[in-house]
N, C-alpha and C positions, 0 to 999 in steps of 0.2 A: 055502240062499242067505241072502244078507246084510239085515237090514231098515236099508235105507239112510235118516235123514232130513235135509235138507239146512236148517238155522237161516239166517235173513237178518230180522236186526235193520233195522226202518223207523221213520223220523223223517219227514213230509210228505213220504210216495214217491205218491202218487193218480197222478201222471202216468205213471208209468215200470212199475208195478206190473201191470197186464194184458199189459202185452211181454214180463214177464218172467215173467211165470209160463207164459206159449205156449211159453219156450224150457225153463222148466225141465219142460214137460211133454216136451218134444220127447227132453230128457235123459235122462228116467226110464223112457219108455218103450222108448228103443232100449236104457238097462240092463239090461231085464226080459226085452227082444227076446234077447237075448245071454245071460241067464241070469246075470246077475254080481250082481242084488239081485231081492229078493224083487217080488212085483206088490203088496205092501199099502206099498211104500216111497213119501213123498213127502215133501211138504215143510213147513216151520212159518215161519209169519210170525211177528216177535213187535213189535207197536206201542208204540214206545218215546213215547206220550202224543204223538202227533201233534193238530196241529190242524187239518186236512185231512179228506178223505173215507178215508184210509189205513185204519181200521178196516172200516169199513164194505165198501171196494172187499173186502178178507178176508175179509168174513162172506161174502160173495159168491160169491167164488170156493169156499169148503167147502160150499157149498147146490149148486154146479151140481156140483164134485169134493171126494170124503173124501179124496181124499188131501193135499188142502191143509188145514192145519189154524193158528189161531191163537192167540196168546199176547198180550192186552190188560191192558199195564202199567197200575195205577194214576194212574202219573202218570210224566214224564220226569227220567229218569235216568241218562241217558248211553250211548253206543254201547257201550261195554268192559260196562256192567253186564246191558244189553239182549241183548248175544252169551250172556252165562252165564246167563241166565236163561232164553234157547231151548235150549241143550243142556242146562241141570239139567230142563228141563220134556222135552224130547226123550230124553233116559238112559233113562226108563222103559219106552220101548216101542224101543229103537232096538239095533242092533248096533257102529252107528258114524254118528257125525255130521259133516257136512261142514257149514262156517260162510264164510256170504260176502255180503258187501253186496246190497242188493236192485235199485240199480243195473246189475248183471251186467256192470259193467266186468271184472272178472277173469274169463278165460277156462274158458270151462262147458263146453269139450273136454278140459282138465285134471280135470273130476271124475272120470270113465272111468278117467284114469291113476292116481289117489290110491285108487279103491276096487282097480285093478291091485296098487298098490304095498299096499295093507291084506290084500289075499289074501297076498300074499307072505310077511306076518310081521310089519307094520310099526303099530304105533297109531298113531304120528302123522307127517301127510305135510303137508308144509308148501308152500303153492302162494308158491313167488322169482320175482317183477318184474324180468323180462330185459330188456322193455321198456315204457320210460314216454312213448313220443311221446305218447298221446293225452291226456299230459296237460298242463295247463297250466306255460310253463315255472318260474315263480315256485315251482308248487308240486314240480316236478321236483325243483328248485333245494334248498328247503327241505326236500325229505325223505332227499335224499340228505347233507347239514349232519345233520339230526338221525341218520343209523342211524352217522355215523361218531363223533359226538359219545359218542354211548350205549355205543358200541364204548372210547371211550378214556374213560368214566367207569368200564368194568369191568362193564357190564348185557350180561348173556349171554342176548340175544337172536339170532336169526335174521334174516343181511342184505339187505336190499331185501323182507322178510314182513312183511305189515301182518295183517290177519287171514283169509284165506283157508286155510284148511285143514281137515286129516280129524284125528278125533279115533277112537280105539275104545271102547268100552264099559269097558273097564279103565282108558284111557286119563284119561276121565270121572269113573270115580269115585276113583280119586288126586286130581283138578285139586277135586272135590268136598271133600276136606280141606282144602285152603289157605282159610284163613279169615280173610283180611285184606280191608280195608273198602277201604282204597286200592289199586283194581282194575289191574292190567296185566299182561294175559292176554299177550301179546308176552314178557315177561320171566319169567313163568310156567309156561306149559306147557313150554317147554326142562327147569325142574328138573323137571320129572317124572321124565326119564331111559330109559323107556322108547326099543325100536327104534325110529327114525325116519327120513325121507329127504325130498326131495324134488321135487316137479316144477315144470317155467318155467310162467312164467304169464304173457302177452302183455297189457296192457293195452289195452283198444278208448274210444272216448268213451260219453260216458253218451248214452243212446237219446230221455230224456227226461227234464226237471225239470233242476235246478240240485245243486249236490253239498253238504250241509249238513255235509261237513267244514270249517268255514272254517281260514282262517292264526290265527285264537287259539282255537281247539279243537285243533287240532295242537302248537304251543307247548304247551299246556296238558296234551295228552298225553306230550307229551319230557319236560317239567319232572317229571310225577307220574311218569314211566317212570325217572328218575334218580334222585331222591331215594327213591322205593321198592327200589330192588336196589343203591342204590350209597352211600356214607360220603366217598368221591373229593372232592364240594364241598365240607364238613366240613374233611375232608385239605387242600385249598386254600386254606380261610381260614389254615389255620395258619403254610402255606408263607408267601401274603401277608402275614401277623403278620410272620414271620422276616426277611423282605426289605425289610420298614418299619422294621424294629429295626435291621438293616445299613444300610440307608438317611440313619438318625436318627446311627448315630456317626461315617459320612462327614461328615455335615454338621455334628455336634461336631467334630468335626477341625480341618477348616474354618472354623469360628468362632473355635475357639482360634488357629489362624494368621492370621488376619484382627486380631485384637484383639494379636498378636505385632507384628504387622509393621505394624500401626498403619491398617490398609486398610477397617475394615468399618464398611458407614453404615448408617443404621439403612431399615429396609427393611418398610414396612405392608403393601405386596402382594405381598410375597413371604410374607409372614407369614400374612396372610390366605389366601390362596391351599392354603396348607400344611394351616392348621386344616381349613379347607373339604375339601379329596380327604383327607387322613387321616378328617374325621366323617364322610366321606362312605362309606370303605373299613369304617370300625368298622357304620356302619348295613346294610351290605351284608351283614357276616361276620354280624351279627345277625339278619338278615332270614332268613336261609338255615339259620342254628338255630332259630328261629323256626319254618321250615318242617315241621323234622323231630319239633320238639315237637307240633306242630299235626296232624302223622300218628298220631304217639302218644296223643294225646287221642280223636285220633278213634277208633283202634282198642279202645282200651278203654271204647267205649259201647257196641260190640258191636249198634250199630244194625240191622237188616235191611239187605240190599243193592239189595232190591227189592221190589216187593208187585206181585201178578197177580189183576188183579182180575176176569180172564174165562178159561175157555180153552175152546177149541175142539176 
């Protein structure tokens, strides 16, 4: 049988964290009941520098059960980096990993179906949002903007998959190669290549606490999820270049007929106005090279991703 461990990245969960581990006991045990994972399968927190009782509620729960065990970040360093840091510390002892919020908003009847689909043949099973009532509509709103944006910048990810999925032990140590600092695991594990599939996954509300994805943590993951897999906004300043340049000899055209036919007065705010959105256009196209050099710097420092300063 399978040694299943199930990774859930925590940022200030103390509230939501003993509901959720009642249900992933409830999970693991009817998979052992069933024979589809081993009885040493369980789960890994990993505390992504909370400042909350979040640790501690962890240490807690591995003292009353081994099968819950924990991963105590140094310090905080982001959801994307906090997920790869429980399945590189989980690979060791694991057959396949499943990765999901500790909220338990995604549906803990679809893990059943992912370890189905990994017997089948499959490394990675990717849990798709069929439904988003529970959640707020703004961020409905804004996340369905971002997976179609990321789709027309050319980032081949998986649509409506945020991070809920199974990974396999091969699966694992392929995603273990990719060695870029600018993490986005969503545009990632796809180029592994490996068999893949997936199952729906029903959103429900959070049971407890507040959700510390905010609206500029999300932006901020679209923007590093684009400029990481895509050259597209690159590509667009230059379009914009070329349509500024078309732009510029309509309006020489223009001038020259104006100064023809004796018609053109002189014009400050129009003129202003022009300098202003063209430095406006040039600071933008700059900003966004900017971006791409500032990935590259970063990459070649070759920093750690993460530091573990406990485990369980």
């Amino acid at each position: 049988m399978m040694h299943l461990t199930i990774v859930c990245p925590c940022f200030n969960e103390q509230e939501v964290l003993e509901q959720s581990a009642q249900q992933l006991t409830a999970v693991l045990d009817d998979l052992v009941a069933k024979e589809k994972i081993s009885p040493d399968s369980g789960v890994l927190f990993v505390n992504d520098g909370s400042r909350d009782r979040t640790w501690e509620i962890i240490c807690s729960l591995h003292a009353r059960d081994a099968r819950f065990r924990g991963v105590n970040l140094a310090h905080n360093v982001g959801h994307q980096y906090a997920i790869l840091a429980g399945m590189m510390t989980a690979k060791e002892w694991s057959d396949a990993v499943i990765t999901m919020d500790a909220d338990l908003q995604d549906d803990t009847r679809c893990i059943e179906q992912m370890v189905d689909a990994y017997a089948e043949g499959n490394d990675v099973v990717y849990g798709v949002k069929v439904s988003r009532t529970a959640d707020p509509f703004m961020k409905r709103l804004t996340a369905q903007m971002f997976y179609k944006l990321q789709k027309s910048m050319g980032v081949d990810a998986v649509y409506n998959h945020a991070d809920f999925r199974l990974l396999s032990l091969r699966a694992l140590e392929a995603l273990e190669s990719f060695k870029e600092s600018n993490l986005y695991l969503r545009g990632m594990i796809p180029m592994i290549g490996f068999n893949s599939t997936t199952v729906d996954d029903v959103i429900s509300e959070r049971q407890a606490g507040e959700s510390k994805y905010t609206l500029g943590k999300m932006l901020n993951l679209a923007f590093d999820g684009i400029t990481s897999f895509s050259i597209k906004p690159l590509l667009a300043v230059i379009t914009i270049g070329i349509v500024f340049v078309l732009i510029s000899i309509g309006i020489l055209v223009y001038v020259i007929w104006s100064l023809c036919a004796h018609t053109a007065v002189a014009g400050w705010a129009s003129l202003m106005l022009s300098v202003w959105f063209v430095g406006g256009v040039i600071l933008i196209a700059v900003g966004i090279v900017g971006v791409y050099v500032g990935k590259a710097y970063t990459e070649t420092k070759s920093r750690p991703r993460y530091i573990i300063q406990d485990i369980l």
